[in-house]
ZADOZA-848761 format. One line per 8 residues: their letters; for each residue x, y, z of N, C-alpha, C. Coordinates in steps of 0.2 Angstrom, whole numbers, plus 2048, in hexadecimal, padded with zeros to 3 digits. Layout:
! ZADOZA-848761
a	X/Y/Z/X/Y/Z/X/Y/Z ~ ... .
! end
This chain:
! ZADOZA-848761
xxxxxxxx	C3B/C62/62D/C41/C66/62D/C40/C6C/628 ~ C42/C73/62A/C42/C78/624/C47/C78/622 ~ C46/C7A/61C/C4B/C79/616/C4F/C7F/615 ~ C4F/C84/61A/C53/C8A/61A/C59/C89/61E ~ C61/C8D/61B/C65/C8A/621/C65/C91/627 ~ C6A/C8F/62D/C69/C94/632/C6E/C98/62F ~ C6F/C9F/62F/C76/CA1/630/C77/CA3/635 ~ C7E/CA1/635/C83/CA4/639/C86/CAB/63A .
xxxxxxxx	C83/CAF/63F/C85/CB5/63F/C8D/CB8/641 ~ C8F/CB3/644/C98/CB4/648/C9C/CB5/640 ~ C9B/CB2/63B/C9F/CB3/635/C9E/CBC/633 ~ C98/CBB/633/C98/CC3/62F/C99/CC9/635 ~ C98/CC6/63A/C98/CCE/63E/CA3/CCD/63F ~ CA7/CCA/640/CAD/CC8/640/CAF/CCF/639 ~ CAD/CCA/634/CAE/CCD/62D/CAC/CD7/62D ~ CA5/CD7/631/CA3/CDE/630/CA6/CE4/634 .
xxxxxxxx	CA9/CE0/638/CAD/CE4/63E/CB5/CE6/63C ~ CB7/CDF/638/CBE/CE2/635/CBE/CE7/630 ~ CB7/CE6/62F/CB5/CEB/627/CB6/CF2/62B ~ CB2/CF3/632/CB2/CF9/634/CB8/CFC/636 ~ CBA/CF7/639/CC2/CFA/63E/CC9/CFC/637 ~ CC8/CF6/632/CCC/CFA/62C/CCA/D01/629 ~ CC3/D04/629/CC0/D0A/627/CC6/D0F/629 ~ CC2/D0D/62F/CC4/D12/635/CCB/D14/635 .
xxxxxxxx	CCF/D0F/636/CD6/D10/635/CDA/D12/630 ~ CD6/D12/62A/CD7/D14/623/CD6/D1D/622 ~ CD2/D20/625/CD1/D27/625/CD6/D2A/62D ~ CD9/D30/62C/CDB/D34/630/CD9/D3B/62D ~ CD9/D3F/632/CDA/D47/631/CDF/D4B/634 ~ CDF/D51/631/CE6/D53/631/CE3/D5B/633 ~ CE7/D60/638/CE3/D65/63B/CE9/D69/637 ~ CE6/D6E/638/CE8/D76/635/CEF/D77/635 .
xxxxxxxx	CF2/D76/63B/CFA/D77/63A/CFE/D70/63D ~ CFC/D6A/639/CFD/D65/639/D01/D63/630 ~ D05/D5F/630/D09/D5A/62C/D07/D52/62D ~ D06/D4E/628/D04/D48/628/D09/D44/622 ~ D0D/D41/628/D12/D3E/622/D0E/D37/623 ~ D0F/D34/61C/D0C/D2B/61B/D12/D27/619 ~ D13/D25/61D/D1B/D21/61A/D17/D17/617 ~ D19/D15/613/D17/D0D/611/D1E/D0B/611 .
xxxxxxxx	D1E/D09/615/D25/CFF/617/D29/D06/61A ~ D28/D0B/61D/D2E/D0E/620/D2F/D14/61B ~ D2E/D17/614/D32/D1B/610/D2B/D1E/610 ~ D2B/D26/612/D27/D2C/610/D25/D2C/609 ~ D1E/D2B/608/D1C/D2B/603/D17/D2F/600 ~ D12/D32/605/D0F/D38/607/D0F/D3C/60A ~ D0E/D45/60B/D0E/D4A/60D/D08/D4E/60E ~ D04/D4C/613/CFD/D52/613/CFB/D57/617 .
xxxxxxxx	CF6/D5B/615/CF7/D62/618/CF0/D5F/61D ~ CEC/D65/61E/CE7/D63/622/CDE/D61/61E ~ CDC/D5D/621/CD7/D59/61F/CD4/D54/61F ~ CD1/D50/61C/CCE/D48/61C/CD1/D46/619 ~ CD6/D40/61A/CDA/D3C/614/CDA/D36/616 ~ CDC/D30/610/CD9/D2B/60F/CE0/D26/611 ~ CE3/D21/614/CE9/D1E/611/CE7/D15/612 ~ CEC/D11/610/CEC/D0B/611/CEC/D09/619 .
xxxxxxxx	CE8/D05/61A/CEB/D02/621/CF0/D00/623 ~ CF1/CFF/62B/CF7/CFC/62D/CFA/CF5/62B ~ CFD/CF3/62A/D05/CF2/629/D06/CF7/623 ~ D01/CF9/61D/D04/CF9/617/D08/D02/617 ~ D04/D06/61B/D05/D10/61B/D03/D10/622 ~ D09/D17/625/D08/D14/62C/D09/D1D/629 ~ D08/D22/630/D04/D28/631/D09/D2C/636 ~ D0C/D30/636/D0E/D33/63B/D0E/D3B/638 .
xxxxxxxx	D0A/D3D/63F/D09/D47/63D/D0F/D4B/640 ~ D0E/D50/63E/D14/D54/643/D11/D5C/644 ~ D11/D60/645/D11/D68/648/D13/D6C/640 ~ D12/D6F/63B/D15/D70/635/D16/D78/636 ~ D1C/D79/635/D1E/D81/639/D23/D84/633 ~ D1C/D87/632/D1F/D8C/62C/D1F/D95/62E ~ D27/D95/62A/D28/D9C/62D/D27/DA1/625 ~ D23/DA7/628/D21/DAB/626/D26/DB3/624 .
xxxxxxxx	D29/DB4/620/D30/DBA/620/D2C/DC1/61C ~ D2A/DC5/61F/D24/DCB/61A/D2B/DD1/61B ~ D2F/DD4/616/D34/DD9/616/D30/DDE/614 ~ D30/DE6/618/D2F/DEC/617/D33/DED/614 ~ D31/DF3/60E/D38/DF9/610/D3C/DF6/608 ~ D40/DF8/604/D45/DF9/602/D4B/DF4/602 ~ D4C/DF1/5FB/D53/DEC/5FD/D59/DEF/5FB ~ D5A/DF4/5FD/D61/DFB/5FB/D66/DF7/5FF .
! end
């Protein structure tokens, strides 16, 4: 008999897979004229503009973006 034991693969690929699918769900992006509200247990806790950002996973920061529509006012001329 060899004195080496077998592993078991099903532990670690179980384990490497939830590592990956938390990554994943851990990063979002956010486009140009987009808003990214992070609410934790329901209360908005962050506000982000566009880019790579990072948050807690599900259950703990949950993610909802919106359309961000900013209005622009450029006056000519004299305020007489």
């Amino acid at each position: 008999m060899s004195s080496k034991q077998k592993i078991s693969w099903a532990p670690l690929t179980i384990v490497g897979t939830l590592v990956i699918i938390l990554g994943f769900s851990s990063m979002y992006t956010v486009q140009e004229k987009e808003v990214a509200l992070v609410t934790t247990f329901g209360k908005v806790t962050d506000e982000n503009t566009q880019g790579l950002h990072f948050k807690w996973p599900w259950p703990f920061k949950k993610l909802k973006k919106t359309t961000s529509i900013k209005r622009i006012v450029l006056r000519l001329g004299s305020d007489k």
